[in-house]
C-alpha positions in Angstrom: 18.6 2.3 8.4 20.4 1.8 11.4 20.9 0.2 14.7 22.1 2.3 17.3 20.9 3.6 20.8 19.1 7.2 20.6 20.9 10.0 21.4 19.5 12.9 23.5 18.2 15.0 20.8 16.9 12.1 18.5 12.7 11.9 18.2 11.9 8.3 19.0 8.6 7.0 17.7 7.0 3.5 18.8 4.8 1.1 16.7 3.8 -2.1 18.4 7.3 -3.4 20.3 9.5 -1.7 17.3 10.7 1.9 18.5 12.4 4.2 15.5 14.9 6.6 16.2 14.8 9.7 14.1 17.7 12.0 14.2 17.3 15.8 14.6 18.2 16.6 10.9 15.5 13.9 9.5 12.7 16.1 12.0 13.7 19.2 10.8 13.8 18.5 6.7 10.9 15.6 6.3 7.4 16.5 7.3 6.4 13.0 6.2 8.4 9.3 6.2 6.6 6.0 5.3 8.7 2.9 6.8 6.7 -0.8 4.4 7.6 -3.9 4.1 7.6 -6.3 1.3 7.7 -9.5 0.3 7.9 -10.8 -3.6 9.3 -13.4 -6.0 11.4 -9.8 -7.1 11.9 -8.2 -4.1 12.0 -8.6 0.0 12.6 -5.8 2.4 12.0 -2.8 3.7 11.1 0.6 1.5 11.8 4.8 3.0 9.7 7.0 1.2 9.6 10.4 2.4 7.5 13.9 1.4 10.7 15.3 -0.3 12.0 12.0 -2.5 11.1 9.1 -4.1 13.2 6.8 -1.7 16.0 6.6 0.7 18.4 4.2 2.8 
């Protein structure tokens, strides 16, 4: 995860006042990308899943 402006070619998706920027590459080789937020005594953040792996960041 990143914060950076889009560039031309990026694929920018909106949810609520949150916009993600997707780069080309991520388009073309992940059908599927779940973006969740926790909160536990163990663990507190943010968790990529995708179609192709069991987790990225």
């Amino acid at each position: 995860m990143a914060l950076e402006e889009p560039k031309d070619d990026d694929l920018i998706e909106t949810s609520g006042d949150i916009n993600f920027i997707f780069s080309q590459d991520m388009v073309e080789n992940f059908t599927a990308i779940n973006i969740d937020y926790g909160s536990s005594f163990f663990r507190k953040g943010f968790t990529i899943t995708s179609n192709r792996s069991g987790g990225f960041c």
